[in-house]
Each structure stands twice: as C-alpha cells, then as structure tokens.
C-alpha positions as CSV (number, residue, x, y, z in Angstrom):
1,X,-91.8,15.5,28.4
2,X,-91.8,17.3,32.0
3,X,-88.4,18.4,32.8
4,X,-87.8,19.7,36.3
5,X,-84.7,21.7,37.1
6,X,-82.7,21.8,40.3
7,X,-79.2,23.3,41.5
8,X,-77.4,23.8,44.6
9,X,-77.5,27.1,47.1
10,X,-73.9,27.8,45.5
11,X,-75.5,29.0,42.3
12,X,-77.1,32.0,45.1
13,X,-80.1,32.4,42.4
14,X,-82.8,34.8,44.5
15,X,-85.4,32.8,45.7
16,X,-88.1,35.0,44.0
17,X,-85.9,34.0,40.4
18,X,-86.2,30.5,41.7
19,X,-89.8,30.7,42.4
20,X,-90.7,32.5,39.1
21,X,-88.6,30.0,37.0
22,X,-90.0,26.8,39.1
23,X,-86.3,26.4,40.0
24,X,-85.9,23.4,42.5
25,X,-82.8,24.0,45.4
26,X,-80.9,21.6,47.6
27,X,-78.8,23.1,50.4
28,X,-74.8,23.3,51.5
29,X,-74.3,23.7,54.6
30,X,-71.8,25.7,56.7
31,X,-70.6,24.4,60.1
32,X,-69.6,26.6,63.0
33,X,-68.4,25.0,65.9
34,X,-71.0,22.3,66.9
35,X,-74.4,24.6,64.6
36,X,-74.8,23.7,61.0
37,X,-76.6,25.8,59.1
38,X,-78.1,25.4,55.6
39,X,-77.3,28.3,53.1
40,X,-79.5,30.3,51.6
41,X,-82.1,28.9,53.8
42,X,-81.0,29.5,57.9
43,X,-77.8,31.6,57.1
44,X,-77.8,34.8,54.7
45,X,-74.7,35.7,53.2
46,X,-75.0,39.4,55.4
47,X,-75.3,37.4,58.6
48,X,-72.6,35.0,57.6
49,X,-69.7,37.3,57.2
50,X,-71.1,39.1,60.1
51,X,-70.8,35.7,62.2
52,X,-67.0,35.2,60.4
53,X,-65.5,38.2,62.0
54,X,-66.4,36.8,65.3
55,X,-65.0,33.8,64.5
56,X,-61.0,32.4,65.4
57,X,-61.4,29.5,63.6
58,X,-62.5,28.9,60.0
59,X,-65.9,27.0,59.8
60,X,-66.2,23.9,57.5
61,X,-68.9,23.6,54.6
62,X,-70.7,20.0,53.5
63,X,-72.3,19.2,50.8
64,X,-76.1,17.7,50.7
65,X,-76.3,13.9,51.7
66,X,-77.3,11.7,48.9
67,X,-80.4,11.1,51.0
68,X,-81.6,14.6,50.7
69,X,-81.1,14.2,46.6
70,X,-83.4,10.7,46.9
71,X,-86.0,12.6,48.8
72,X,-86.5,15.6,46.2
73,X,-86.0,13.6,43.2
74,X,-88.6,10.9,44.0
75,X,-90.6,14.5,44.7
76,X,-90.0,15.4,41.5
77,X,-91.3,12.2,40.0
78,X,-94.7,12.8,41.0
79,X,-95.0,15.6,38.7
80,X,-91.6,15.8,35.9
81,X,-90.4,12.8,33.7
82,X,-87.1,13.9,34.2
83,X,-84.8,16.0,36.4
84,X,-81.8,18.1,35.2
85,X,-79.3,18.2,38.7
86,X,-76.9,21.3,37.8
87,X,-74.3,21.4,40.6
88,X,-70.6,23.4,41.2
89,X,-67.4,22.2,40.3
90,X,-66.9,18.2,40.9
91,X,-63.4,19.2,41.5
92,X,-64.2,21.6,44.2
93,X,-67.6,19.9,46.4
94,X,-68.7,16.4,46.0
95,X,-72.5,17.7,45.8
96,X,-72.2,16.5,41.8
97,X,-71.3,12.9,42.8
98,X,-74.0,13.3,45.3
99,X,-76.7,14.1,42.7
100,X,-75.2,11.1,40.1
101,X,-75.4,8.5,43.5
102,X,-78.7,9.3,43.9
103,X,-80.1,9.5,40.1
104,X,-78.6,6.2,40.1
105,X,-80.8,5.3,42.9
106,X,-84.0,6.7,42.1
107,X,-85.7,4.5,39.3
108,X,-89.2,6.7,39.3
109,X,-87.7,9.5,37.0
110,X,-84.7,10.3,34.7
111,X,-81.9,12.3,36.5
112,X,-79.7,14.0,34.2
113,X,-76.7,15.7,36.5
114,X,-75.0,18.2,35.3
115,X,-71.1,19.5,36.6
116,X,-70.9,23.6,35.8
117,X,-67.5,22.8,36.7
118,X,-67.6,26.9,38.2
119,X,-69.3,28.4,41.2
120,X,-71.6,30.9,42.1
121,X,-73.7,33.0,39.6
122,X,-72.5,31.6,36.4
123,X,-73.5,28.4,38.3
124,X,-77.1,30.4,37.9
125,X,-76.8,30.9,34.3
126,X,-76.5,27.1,33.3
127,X,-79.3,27.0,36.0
128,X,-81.6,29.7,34.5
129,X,-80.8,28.9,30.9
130,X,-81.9,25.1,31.6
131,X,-85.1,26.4,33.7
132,X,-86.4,28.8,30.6
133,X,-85.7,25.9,27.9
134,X,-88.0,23.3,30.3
135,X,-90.9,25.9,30.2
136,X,-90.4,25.9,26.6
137,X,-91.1,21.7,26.6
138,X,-87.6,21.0,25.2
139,X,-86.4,17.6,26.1
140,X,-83.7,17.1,28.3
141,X,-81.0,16.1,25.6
142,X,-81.5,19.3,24.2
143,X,-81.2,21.5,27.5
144,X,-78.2,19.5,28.0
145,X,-76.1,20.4,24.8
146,X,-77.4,24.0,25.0
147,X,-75.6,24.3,28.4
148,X,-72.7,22.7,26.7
149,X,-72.3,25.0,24.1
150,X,-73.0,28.0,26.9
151,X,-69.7,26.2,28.5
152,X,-67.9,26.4,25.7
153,X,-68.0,30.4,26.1
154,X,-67.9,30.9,29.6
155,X,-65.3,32.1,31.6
156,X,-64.7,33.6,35.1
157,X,-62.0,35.5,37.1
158,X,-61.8,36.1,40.8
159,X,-59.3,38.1,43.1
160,X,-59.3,37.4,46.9
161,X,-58.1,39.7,49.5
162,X,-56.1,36.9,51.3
163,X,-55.3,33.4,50.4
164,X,-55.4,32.3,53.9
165,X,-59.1,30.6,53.7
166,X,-58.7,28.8,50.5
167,X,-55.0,27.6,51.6
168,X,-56.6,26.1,55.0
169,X,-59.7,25.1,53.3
170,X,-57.7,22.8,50.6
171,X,-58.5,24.3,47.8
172,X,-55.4,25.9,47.3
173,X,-52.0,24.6,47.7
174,X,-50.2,25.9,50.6
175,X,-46.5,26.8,48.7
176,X,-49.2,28.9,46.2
177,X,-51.0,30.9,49.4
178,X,-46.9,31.4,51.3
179,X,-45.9,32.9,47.6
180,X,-49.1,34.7,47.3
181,X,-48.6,35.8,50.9
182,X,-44.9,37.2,51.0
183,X,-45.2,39.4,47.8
184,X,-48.8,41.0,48.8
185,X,-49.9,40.3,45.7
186,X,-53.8,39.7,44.6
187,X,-53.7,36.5,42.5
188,X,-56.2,36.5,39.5
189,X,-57.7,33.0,40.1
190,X,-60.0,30.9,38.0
191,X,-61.4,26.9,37.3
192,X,-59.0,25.2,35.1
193,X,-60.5,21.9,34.9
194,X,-63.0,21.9,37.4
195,X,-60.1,23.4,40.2
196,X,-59.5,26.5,41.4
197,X,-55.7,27.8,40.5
198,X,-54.1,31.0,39.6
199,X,-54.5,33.1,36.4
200,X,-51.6,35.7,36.7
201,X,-50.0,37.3,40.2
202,X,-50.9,40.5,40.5
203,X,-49.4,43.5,42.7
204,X,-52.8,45.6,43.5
205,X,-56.3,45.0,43.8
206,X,-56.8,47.9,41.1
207,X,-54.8,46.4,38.5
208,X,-56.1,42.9,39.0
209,X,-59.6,44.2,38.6
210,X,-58.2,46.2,35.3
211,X,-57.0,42.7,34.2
212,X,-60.1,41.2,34.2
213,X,-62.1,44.1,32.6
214,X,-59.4,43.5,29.6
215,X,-59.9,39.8,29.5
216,X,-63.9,40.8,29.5
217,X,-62.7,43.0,26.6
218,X,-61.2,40.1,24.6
219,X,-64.5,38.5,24.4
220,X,-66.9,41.5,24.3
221,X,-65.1,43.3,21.2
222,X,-66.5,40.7,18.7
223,X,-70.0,42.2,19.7
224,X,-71.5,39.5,20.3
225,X,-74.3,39.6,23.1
226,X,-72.9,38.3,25.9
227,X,-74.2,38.0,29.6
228,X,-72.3,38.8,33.1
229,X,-71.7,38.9,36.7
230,X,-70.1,40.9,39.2
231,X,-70.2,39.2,41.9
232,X,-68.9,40.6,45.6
233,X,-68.3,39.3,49.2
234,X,-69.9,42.2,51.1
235,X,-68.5,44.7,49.1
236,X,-71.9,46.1,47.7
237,X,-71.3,49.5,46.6
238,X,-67.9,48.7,45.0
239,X,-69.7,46.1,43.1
240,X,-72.3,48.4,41.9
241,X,-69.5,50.9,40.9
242,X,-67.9,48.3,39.2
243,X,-71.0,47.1,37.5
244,X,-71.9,51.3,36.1
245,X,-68.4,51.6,34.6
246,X,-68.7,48.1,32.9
247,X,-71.7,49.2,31.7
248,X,-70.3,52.0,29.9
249,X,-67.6,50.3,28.5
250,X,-69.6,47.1,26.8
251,X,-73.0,48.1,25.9
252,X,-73.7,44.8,24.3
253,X,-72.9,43.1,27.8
254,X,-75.8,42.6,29.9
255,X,-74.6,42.7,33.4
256,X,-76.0,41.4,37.1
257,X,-75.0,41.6,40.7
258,X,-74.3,39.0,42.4
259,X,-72.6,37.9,45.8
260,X,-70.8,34.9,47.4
261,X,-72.5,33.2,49.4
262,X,-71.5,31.3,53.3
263,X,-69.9,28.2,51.2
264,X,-67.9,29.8,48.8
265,X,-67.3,32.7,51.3
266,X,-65.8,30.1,53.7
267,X,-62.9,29.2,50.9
268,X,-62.6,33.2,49.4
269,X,-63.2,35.4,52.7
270,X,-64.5,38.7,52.9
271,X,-63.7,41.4,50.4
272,X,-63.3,38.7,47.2
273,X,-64.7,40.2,44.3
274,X,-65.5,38.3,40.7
275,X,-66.6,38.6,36.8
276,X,-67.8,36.0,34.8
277,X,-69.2,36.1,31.9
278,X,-70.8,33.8,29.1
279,X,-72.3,34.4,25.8
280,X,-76.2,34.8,25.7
C-alpha cells in the first residue's frame, strides 16, 4: 500500500525536509487588515513579526477550507491508496475537523487524520516519523499506532513574554492573562488535553527556562534516546545558546532548532521561546 503524508504549515517543517521526505503541506493563513496571507508559503515567519510591530491591531489566523483538503486529497488519489492528515491541536484550530470533513468526503482514497494535539515542531515529529515509516511501505494502521506510542512520551513547555495575544486571541482565559499580568510573571504553559493552560507561574524568564531544562531532565536521566526542539519567536541566537548548553547537559538528546511561525506567533508574540521533546 501507497501511503501519502500531509500536515499543516503549523508543524514549520523546512520545505527542503518536506521535499526530501515527499511530505505533502496545506496552509493557515494569517489576516492583516483586509490581506490574507498563507504561511509558510506568501509570509515568512522574519517578515511576519517584522509586519507585527507595525501593527495596532492583532491579526486573525484561519484554518484551510475543507475545499482545499478535497482538492489535495483527490490529488493524492491518483498516486497513494491512503493519506495520513497530521494536524495541530483540535482544541486549539479546527484544521483537524477540516481534514476529518473532507476524508469523509473524498471516496477515491483512505484518509486517516490524525490530531498531534501540540503545535509547532513536535507537530513535525509525528509528521516526519509518519513520512519515514511510509517510505518504508508500512501500512497506515501501523504508522498510526507508532505515532501513538511517540504521544505517549511527548511533552512540551513554552514561556511567553506577554499574555496579551493569547488572552485576545481566546486561547487563554482573560482572569489567567490579568493574574499573569499584575505579578510580571512568565507562566510555563503547555497542551493539557488538546488546550493550552498554565504549567507553574514563574517570576523570571531565567528561571522559567531553568524549569523546563529540569522537566527535560526528568525524562532524559533514564538515558533513553530521546529527540528535541527549541523552538524561538525571533530570538535566534538565544535559541542557539540555549540549544549548545542543552547539548552539554544531555548527550543522549538529539536536539533541533526550530521557530514559531505567523499562526502560532499571532497567539504567543514575539520573544516566546519553547522545548519539547519526545522519545526517538
């Protein structure tokens, strides 16, 4: 069986990754004003928070239509049997329902979707996983309950420099953003079933950063191989700094860089930094 893999620009896999893995990716858009633009496709994550700080009012994001999903799967079913449709959170973006709606839809090939229920780069790791075991010929069953065991190991952390975007963007409550707010404190967040809500309140970016290095810890001291991602909203080189001391510290850690993109940049603004890790 021919199993085709897809995901959403949230994952922000490289498009030479994507090429080389024959990964297949649908668009979310971000609105400014009256211009939409498609992620990862007319808007770079550079030029986005570039375009932000110009900006008085937030944009809004939106997720594929279901008619963009009909048009690539029946694509697909030219060449694949079946599709596996790995999307972000259901609890976050409707762009899973999206991909279920229009599997339902599409009777020329088997569409599989499949809610990371996270974001971003560890998004990519469901994705990549699920790309390498198609290459390999293994059925789509299989791929499914390998990425279901990878959940059952994966975790993630982020810290925001202000809670005003993902109060306003409803994706966090406004009483939890007013606290977060009046204390100046840098809330460890993370997805508790499929949502974003916060881990532990914590005074200073430094220590909330040491907080997830420990978590990371907890994991990593078994030994076991594990894979992570730092992932940065334009904050390059302290990523990279971040990524050479994490490094030192778990040597049987294999980490990436990675970034968030216009979408989940709207929600976490600039300066939000992340780790998430899973085993390998």
């Amino acid at each position: 069986m021919k199993t085709a893999v897809v995901t959403d620009s949230t994952a922000y896999i490289p498009k030479e990754i994507r090429e080389q893995y024959n990964i297949h990716m649908i668009p979310l858009s971000v609105v400014f004003g009256n211009e939409s633009y498609k992620e990862e496709v007319e808007l770079t994550a550079s030029n986005f928070y570039n375009m932000m700080q110009n900006q008085k009012d937030l944009p809004t994001t939106t997720q594929p239509s279901i008619g963009m999903f009909v048009e690539l799967f029946e694509q697909l079913s030219k060449e694949y049997d079946a599709v596996i449709s790995i999307h972000l959170s259901s609890g976050i973006s409707g762009t899973y329902q999206g991909a279920v709606s229009a599997g339902n839809m599409v009777q020329s090939i088997k569409v599989y979707p499949y809610d990371s229920e996270i974001s971003c780069m560890v998004q990519g790791f469901y994705v990549l996983e699920a790309a390498k075991l198609a290459q390999a010929g293994e059925d789509p069953e299989k791929i499914i309950a390998r990425l279901d065991e990878l959940k059952a190991t994966s975790r993630a952390y982020f810290m925001v420099d202000d809670l005003t975007n993902l109060q306003r963007g409803g994706r966090l409550s406004s009483a939890q953003a007013i606290i977060g707010g009046l204390l100046q404190v840098k809330p460890l967040l993370h997805f508790v079933d499929k949502v974003i809500v916060p881990f532990e309140k914590i005074r200073t970016k430094k220590k909330a950063m040491n907080r997830i290095v420990e978590l990371l810890g907890e994991d990593a001291k078994t030994g076991a191989a594990y894979q992570a991602t730092i992932i940065h909203a334009e904050r390059e080189e302290e990523a990279k700094q971040w990524k050479k001391e994490l490094e030192a510290l778990y040597p049987n850690v294999e980490f990436t860089l990675s970034y968030f993109g216009p979408v989940i940049g709207t929600h976490l603004g600039e300066g939000a930094m992340g780790l998430g890790w899973m085993k390998k």
